[in-house]
C-alpha positions as CSV (number, residue, x, y, z in Angstrom):
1,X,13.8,-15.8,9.6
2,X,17.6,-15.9,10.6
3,X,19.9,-17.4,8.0
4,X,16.8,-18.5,6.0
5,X,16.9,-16.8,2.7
6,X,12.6,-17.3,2.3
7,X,10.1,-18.3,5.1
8,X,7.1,-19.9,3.6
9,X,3.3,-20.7,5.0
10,X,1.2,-22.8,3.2
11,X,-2.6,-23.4,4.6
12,X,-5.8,-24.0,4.3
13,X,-8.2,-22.7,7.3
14,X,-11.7,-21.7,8.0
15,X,-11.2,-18.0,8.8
16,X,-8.9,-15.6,9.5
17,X,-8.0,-14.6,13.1
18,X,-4.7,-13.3,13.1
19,X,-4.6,-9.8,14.4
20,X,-3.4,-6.0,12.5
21,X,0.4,-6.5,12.0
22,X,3.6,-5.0,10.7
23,X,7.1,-6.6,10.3
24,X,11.0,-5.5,9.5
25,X,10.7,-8.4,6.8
26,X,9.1,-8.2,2.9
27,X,5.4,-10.3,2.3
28,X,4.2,-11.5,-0.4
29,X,0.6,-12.8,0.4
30,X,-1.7,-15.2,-2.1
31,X,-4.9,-15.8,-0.8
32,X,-7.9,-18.0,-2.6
33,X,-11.5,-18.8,-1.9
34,X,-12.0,-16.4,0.3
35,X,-14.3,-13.8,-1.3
36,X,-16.1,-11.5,1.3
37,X,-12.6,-11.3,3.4
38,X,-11.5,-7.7,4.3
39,X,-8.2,-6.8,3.1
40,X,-6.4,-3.9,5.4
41,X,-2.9,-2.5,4.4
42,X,-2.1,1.3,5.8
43,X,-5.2,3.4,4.7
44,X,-6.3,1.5,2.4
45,X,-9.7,-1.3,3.2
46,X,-11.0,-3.3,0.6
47,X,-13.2,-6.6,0.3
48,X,-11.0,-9.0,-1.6
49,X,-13.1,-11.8,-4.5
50,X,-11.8,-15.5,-5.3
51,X,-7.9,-14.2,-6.1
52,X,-5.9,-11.8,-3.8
53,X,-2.3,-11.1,-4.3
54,X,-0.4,-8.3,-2.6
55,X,3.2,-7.7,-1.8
56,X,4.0,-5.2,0.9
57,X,7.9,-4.3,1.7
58,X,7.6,-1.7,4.3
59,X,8.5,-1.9,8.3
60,X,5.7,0.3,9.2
61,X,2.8,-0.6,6.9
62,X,0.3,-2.4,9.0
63,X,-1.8,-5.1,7.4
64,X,-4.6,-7.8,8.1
65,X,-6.7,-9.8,6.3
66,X,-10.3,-9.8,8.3
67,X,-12.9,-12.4,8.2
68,X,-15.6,-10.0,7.4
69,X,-18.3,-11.3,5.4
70,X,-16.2,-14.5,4.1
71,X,-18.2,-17.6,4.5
72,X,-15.8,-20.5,2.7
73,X,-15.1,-23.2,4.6
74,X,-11.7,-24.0,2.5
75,X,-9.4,-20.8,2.4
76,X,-6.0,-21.3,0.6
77,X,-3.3,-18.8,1.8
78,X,0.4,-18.7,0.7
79,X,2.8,-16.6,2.7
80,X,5.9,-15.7,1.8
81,X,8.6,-13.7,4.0
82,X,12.1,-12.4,3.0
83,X,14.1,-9.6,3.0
84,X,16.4,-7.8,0.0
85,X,18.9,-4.8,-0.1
86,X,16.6,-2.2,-1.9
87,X,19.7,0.2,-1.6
88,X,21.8,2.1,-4.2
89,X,24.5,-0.2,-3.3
90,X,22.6,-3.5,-3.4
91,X,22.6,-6.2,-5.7
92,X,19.3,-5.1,-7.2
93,X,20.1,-2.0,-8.8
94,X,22.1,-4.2,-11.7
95,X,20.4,-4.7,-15.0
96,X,18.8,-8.3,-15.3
97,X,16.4,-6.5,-11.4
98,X,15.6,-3.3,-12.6
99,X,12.0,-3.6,-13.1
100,X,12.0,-6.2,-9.6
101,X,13.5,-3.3,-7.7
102,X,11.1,-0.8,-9.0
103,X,8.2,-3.1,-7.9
104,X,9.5,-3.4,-4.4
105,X,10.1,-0.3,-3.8
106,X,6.6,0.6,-4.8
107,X,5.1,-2.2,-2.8
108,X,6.3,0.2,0.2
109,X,2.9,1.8,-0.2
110,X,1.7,-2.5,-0.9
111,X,0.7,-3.7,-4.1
112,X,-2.2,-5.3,-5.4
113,X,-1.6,-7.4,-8.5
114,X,-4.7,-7.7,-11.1
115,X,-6.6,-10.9,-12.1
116,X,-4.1,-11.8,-14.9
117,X,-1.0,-11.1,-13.0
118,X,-2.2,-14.0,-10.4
119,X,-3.0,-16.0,-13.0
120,X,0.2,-15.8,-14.4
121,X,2.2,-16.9,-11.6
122,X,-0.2,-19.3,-9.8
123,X,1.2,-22.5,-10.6
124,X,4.7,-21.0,-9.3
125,X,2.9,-19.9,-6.2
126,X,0.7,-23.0,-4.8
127,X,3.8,-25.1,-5.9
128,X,6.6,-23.2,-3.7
129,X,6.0,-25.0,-0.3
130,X,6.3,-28.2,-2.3
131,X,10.3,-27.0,-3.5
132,X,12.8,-29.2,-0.8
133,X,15.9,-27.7,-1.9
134,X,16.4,-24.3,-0.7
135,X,18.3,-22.7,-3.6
136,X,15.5,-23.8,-6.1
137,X,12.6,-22.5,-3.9
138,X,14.6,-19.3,-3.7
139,X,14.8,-19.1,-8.1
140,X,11.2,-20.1,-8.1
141,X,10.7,-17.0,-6.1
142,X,13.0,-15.2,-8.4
143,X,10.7,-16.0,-10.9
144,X,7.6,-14.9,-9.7
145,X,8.7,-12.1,-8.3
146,X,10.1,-11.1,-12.1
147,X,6.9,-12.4,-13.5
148,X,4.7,-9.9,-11.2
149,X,7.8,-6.6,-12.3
150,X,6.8,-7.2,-15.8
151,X,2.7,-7.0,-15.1
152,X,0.2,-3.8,-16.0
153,X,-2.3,-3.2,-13.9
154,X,-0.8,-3.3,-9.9
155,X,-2.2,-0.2,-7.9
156,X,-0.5,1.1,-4.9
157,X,-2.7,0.4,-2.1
158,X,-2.1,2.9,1.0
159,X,-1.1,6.6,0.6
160,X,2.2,7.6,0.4
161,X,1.3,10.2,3.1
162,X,0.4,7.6,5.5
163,X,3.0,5.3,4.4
164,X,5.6,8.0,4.7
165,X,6.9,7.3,1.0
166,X,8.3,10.1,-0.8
167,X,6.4,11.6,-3.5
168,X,8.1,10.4,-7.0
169,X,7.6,11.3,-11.0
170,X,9.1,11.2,-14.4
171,X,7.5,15.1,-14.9
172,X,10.2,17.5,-12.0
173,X,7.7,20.3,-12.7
174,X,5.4,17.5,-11.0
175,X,7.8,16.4,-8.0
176,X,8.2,20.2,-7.5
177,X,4.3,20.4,-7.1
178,X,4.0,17.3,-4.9
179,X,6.8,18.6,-2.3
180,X,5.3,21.4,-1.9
181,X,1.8,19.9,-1.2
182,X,3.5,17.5,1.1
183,X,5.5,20.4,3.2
184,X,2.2,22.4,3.9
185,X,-0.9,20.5,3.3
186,X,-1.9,21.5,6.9
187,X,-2.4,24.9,5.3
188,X,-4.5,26.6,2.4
189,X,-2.9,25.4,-0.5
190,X,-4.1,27.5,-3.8
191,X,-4.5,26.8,-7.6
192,X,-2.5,30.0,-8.6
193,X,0.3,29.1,-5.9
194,X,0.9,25.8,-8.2
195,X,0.5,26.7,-11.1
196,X,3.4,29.4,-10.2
197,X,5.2,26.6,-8.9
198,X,5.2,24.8,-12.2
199,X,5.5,27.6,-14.4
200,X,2.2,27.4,-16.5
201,X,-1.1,29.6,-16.1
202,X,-3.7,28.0,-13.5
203,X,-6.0,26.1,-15.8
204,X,-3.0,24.7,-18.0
205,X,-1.5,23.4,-15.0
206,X,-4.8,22.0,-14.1
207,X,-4.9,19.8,-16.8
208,X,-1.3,19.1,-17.0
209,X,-1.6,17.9,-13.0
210,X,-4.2,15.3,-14.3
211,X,-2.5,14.0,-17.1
212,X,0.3,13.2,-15.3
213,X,-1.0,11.7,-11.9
214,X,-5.0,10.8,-13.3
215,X,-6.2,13.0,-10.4
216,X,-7.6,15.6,-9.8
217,X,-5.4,18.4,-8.0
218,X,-8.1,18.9,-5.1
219,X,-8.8,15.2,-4.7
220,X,-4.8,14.8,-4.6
221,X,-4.4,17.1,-1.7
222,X,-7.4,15.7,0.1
223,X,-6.0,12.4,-0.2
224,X,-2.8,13.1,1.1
225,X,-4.4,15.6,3.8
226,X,-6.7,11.9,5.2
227,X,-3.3,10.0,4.5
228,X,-1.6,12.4,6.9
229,X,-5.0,11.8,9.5
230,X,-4.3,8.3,8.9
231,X,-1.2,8.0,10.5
232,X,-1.7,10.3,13.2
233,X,-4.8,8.8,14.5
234,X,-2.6,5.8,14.7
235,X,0.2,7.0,15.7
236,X,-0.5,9.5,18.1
237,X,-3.3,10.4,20.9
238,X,-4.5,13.7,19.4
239,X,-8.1,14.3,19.7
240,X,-10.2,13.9,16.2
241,X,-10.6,17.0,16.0
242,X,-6.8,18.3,16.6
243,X,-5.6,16.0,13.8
244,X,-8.8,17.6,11.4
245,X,-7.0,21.0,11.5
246,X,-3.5,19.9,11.9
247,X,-4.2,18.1,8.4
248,X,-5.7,21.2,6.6
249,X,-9.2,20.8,6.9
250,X,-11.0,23.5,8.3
251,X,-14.4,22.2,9.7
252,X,-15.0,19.0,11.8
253,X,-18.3,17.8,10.3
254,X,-16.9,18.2,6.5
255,X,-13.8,15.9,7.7
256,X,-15.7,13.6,8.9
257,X,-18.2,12.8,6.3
258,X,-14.6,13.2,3.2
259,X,-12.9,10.6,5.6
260,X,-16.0,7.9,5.9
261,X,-16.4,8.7,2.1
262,X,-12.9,7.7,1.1
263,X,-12.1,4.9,4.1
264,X,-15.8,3.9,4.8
265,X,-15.7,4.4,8.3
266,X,-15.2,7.9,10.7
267,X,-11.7,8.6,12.2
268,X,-13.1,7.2,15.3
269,X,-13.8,3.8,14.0
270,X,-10.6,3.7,11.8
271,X,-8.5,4.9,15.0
272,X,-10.4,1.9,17.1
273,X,-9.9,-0.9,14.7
274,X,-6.1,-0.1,14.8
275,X,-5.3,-0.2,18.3
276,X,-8.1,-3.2,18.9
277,X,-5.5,-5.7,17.4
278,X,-2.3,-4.1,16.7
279,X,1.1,-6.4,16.9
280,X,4.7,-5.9,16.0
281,X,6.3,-9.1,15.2
């Protein structure tokens, strides 16, 4: 990008071919037309339908957006790259950015925006390429980007486990309960452990864990234990199995059929895909 405040890509194509990618600068990627197209951001794989948007402000969160089963002939995709000071010290933290900087620092894990949220800010988004003057692209962007903060509905796409993103929450009894999870999932976590932790019997805390998170406390720890598998079958050349008990899980076969559950494929497969096609750019 060098000096440029915004670097913006706007195309129509046939397919997809670019490769599995991650980058030091922020994306915020629009695509339309394109249902069937396999969306991949850390752990998470989806197939996307007529609208996709996602923003994704991480270093090390590897994305791609695969032909798959896509068969339009007129895919519209708008790419935007830039970069802001998400620090305490940065110009973000006053008043008027609030709710931008909460979204970006979210969209560490990348964030999908729902239907209505798109709709919202389409016109602003097929008409940024068309903006000459650099200062008015850049408050068009402002704008969207304060449009998308105020939305319901964006979901978190990868784990934090696998996107190495701190566990955060308005409840500390909560965050006290996450930490813990996050310093020893590789080992037997149990109820009555918790519920110590947080201060309430086991099946109060069991239902006080769901309210505030919407999971389940054993699908949480499974979640992060495969978002933790995630990364290291990326990330490092343990065997399948080494990673299955360096994660927590105690038998091969049950890790295997959990992970192709949750991420539709077996370790081996998600391992392959990411070093087929892997860039840094």
């Amino acid at each position: 990008m060098g000096q440029d405040a915004l670097y913006i890509a706007d195309r129509h194509k046939k397919e997809f071919t670019y490769p599995i990618h991650n980058h030091e600068v922020f994306e915020l990627n629009f695509v339309e037309h394109a249902p069937g197209v396999r969306r991949i951001v850390g752990d998470s794989s989806e197939e996307i339908g007529d609208y996709d948007l996602v923003l994704i402000t991480s270093s090390d969160l590897e994305h791609v957006w695969e032909q798959n089963g896509c068969t339009s002939d007129d895919i519209h995709e708008v790419t935007v790259q830039f970069y802001f000071d998400l620090s305490e010290g940065g110009f973000l933290v006053r008043t008027p950015f609030h709710s931008m900087r909460r979204m970006l620092l979210e969209a560490r894990k990348g964030l999908a925006f729902p239907l209505d949220a798109i709709m919202r800010v389409y016109p602003q988004i097929v008409s940024l390429s068309s903006v000459s003057e650099g200062f008015y692209a850049m408050t068009q962007f402002l704008t969207i980007l304060h449009e998308l903060s105020k939305c319901s509905g964006a979901r978190p796409l990868a784990s934090s486990s696998y996107a190495k993103v701190e566990a955060s929450s308005d409840s500390r009894r909560v965050l006290k309960v996450k930490n813990f999870i996050a310093k020893n999932y590789m080992d037997e976590i149990r109820l009555s452990t918790l519920a110590d932790i947080a201060g309430m019997s086991p099946s109060a805390f069991s239902r006080f864990f769901k309210l505030h998170t919407g999971r389940n406390l054993s699908d949480y720890v499974i979640d992060m234990r495969l978002g933790y598998a995630s990364r290291m079958l990326v990330d490092t050349s343990k065997s399948v199995s080494e990673i299955c008990f360096d994660c927590g899980f105690n038998n091969l076969s049950n890790f295997n059929r959990i992970f192709k559950r949750k991420k539709g494929c077996v370790p081996t497969e998600f391992r392959e895909n990411y070093h087929k096609t892997r860039i840094i750019v």
